[in-house]
C-alpha positions as CSV (number, residue, x, y, z in Angstrom):
1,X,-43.7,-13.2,-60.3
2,X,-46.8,-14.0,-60.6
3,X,-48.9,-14.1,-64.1
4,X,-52.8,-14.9,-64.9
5,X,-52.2,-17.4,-67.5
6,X,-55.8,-17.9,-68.4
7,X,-55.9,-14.1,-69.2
8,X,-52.8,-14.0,-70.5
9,X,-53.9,-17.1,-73.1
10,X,-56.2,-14.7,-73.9
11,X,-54.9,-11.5,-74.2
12,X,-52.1,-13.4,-76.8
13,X,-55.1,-15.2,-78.9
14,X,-56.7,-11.4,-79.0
15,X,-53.5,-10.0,-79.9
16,X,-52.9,-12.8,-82.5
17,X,-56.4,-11.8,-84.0
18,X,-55.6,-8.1,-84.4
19,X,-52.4,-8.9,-86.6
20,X,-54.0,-11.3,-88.7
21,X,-57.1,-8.9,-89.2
22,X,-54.9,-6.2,-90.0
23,X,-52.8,-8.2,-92.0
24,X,-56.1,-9.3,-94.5
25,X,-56.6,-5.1,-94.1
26,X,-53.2,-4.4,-96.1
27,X,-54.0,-6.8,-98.9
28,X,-56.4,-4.5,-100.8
29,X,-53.9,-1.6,-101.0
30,X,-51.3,-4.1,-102.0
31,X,-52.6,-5.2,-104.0
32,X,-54.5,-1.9,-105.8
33,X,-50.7,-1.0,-106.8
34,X,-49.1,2.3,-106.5
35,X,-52.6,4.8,-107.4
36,X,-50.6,6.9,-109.8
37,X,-51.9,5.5,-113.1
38,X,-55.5,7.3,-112.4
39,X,-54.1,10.6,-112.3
40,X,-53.6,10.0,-116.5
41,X,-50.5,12.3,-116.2
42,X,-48.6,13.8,-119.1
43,X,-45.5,14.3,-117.4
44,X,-46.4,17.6,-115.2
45,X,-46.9,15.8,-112.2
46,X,-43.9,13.4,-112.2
47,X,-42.9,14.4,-109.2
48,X,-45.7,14.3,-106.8
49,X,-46.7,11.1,-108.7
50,X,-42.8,9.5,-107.6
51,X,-43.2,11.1,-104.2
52,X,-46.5,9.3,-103.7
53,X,-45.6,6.3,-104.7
54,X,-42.7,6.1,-102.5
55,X,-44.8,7.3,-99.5
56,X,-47.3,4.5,-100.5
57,X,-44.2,2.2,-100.4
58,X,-43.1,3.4,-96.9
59,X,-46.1,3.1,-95.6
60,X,-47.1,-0.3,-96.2
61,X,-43.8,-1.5,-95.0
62,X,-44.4,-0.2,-91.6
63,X,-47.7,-1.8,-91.5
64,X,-46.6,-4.7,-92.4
65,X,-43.9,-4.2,-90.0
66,X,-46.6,-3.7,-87.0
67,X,-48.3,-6.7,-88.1
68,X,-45.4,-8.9,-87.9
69,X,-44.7,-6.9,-84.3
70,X,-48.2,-8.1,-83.4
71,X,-47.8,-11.4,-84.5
72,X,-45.0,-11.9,-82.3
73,X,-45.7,-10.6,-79.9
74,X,-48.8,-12.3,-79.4
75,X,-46.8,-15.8,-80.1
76,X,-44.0,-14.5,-77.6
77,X,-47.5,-14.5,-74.9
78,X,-48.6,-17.8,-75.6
79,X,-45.0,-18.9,-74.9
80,X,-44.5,-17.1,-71.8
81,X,-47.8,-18.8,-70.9
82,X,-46.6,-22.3,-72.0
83,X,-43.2,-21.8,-70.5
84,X,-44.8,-21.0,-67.1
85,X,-47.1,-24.4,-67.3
86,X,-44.1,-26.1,-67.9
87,X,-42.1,-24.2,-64.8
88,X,-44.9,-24.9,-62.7
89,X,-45.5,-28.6,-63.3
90,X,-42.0,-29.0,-63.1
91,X,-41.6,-27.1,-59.3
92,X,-44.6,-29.2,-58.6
93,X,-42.6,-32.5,-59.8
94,X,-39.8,-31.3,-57.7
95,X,-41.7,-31.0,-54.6
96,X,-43.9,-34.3,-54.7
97,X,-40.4,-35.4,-54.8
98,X,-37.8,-33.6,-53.6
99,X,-35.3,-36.5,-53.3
100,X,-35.1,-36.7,-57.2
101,X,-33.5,-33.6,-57.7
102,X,-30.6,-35.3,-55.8
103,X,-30.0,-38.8,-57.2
């Protein structure tokens, strides 16, 4: 296996970047609220108006459910990059001395 851990790094910092950007993206529409008090209804459009709502509801929970997916996964890079630093300073610590691994 072999990995480019400098592009890797990164890839995961890039990564990282898009799911805080588009985390600070959903914060508007949070915080905006459900829309339906501008359509001044009288009761006719209840329906669409609950519909709507709950769409609005749906939605922002998948994207803050891809952000989170994005956050991990560029943290789960930047630990596949660390853990391969470590594997690789450790094999090189092995072979400097092999007789170690015995004692």
């Amino acid at each position: 296996m072999e990995m480019d851990r400098g592009g890797t790094g990164q890839d995961a910092s890039l990564v990282s970047t898009h799911a805080e950007e588009h985390h600070a993206a959903l914060n508007p529409l949070a915080q905006r609220g459900d829309g339906t008090s501008s359509f001044g209804d009288d009761g006719t459009f209840g329906l669409f108006i609950a519909a709507y709502a709950e769409s609005r509801d749906v939605s922002m929970a998948v994207h803050r459910g891809l952000s989170t997916v994005m956050q991990d996964t560029g943290t789960g890079m930047h630990l596949a990059v660390r853990n391969t630093n470590d594997a690789e300073a450790a094999n090189a610590e092995a072979f400097r001395d092999p007789g170690a691994a015995w004692a």
